[in-house]
C-alpha positions, -999 to +999 in steps of 0.1 A: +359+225-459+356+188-447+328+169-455+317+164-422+316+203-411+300+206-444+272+185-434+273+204-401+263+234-427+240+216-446+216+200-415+219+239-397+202+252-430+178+232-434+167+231-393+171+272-408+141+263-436+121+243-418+118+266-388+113+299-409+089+275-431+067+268-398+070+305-387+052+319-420+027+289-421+019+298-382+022+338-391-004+329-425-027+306-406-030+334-371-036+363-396-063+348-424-083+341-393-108+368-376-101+376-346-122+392-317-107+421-295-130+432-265-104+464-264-128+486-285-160+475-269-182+491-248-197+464-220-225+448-227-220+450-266-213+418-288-174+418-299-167+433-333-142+411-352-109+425-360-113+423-405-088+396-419-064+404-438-068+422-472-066+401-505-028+413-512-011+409-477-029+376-477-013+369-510+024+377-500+024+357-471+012+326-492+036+335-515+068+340-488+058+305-472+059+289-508+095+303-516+105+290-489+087+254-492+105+254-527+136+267-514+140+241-486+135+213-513+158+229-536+183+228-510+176+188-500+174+178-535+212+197-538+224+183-509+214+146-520+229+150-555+264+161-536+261+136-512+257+111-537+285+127-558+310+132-534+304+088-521+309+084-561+339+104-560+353+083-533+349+043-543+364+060-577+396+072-556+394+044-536+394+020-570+422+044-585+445+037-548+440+002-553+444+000-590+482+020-587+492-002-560+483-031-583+506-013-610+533-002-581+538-042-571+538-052-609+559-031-617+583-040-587+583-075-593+593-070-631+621-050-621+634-075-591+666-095-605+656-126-615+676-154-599+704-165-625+703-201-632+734-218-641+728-229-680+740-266-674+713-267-645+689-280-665+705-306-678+712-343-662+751-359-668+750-394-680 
């Protein structure tokens, strides 16, 4: 997969937590409070409030929205770390390109004939 498609995957997830993370606060938050129906009342009596939650449902939604809390960081902590990696990965490729091609033109002019100078070249008549 290429790293940009892979990032496409890695922002979709974590719209994926956040939303889902929102959903169960809302879902926590609407349920722990009483709420009053006028459905089972007779008129002209008070509203009765619907009971909260019991102890154990309450418990399992905190619970759900935490997993996920910790989840979604797990997953941005993860993605960072191979972020990070994978920009390492590529100033060291990058340094290894330019470090051959260094070696590849050495070794090119080492191997070029070297122009033959004629042995009494050097040398002035008198």
């Amino acid at each position: 997969m290429e790293p940009i498609q892979w990032r496409k995957w890695q922002r979709l997830f974590l719209l994926f937590f956040g939303v889902l993370g929102l959903i169960l606060g809302g879902v926590l938050l609407r349920l722990s409070q009483p709420q009053f129906t006028g459905s089972a009342v007779q008129p002209g009596e008070t509203p009765v409030p619907v009971q909260p939650l019991p102890v154990a449902e309450r418990i399992a939604l905190i619970v759900s929205v935490v997993s996920t809390v910790i989840s979604a960081l797990g997953f941005v902590s993860t993605t960072a770390l191979a972020w990070r990696k994978e920009a390492r990965e590529s100033r060291n490729a990058d340094l290894e390109e330019q470090r051959k091609q260094l070696e590849l033109e050495k070794m090119r002019q080492e191997l070029q004939p070297k122009p033959e100078t004629p042995p009494d070249a050097g040398v002035q008549p008198r």
